[in-house]
C-alpha positions as CSV (number, residue, x, y, z in Angstrom):
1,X,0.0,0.0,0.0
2,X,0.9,3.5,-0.3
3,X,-0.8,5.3,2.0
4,X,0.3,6.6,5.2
5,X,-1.4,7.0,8.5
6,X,-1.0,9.6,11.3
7,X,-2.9,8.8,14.6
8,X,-3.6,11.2,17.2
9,X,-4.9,10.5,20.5
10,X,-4.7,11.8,24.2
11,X,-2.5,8.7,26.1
12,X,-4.0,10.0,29.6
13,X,-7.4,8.9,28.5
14,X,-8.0,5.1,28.8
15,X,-11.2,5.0,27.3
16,X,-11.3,6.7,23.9
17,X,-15.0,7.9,22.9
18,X,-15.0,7.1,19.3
19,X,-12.9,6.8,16.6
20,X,-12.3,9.0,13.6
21,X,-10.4,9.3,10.0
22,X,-10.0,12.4,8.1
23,X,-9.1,11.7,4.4
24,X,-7.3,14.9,2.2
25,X,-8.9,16.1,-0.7
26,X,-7.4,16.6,-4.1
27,X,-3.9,18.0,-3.8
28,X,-4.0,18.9,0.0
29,X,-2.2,16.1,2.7
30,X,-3.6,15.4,6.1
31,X,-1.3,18.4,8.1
32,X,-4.6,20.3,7.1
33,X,-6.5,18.4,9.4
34,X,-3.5,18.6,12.5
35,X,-5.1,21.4,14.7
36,X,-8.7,19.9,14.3
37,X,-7.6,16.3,15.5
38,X,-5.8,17.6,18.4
39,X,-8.7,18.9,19.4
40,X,-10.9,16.2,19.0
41,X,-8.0,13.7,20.6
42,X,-7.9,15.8,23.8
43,X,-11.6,15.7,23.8
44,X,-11.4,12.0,24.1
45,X,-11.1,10.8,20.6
46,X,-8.9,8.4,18.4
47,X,-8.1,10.2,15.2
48,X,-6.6,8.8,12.0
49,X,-5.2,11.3,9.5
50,X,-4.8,9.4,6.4
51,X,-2.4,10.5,3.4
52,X,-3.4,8.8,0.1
53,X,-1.1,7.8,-2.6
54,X,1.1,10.8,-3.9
55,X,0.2,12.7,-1.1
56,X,1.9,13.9,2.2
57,X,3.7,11.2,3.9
58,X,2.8,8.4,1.6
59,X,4.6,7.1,-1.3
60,X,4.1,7.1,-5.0
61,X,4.0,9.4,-7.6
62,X,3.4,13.1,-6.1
63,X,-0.1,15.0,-7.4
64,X,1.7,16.9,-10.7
65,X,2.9,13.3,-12.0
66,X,-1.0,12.1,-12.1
67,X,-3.3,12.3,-14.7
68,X,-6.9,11.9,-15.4
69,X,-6.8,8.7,-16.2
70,X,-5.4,7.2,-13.2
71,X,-8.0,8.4,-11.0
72,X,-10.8,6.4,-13.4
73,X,-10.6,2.3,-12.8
């Protein structure tokens, strides 16, 4: 796989309410998300920032090496 996961969570809280993934949009990696799931992780929450193929922290060919094509299957 090529994607790449950041988790977030508050380690003084045993029991974790829920857990959530944020997913990028086109062209953006999951740092957008940072200040939002450190809220929500000191609020009790698991997060999962997730940085798709070409994107962020994840392998593969970066977003201005992709074409049109590769996003139909």
């Amino acid at each position: 796989m090529y994607d790449y996961v950041t988790r977030v969570h508050d380690v003084t809280i045993e029991k974790k309410r829920a857990s959530i993934a944020f997913v990028h949009g086109f062209a953006q990696c999951s740092d957008v998300f940072m200040e939002m799931a450190l809220t929500f992780a000191l609020n009790g929450f698991s997060v999962h920032m997730i940085d798709l193929e070409g994107s962020g922290y994840s392998a593969g060919n970066r977003v201005n090496n992709l074409s049109i094509e590769k996003f139909h299957h």
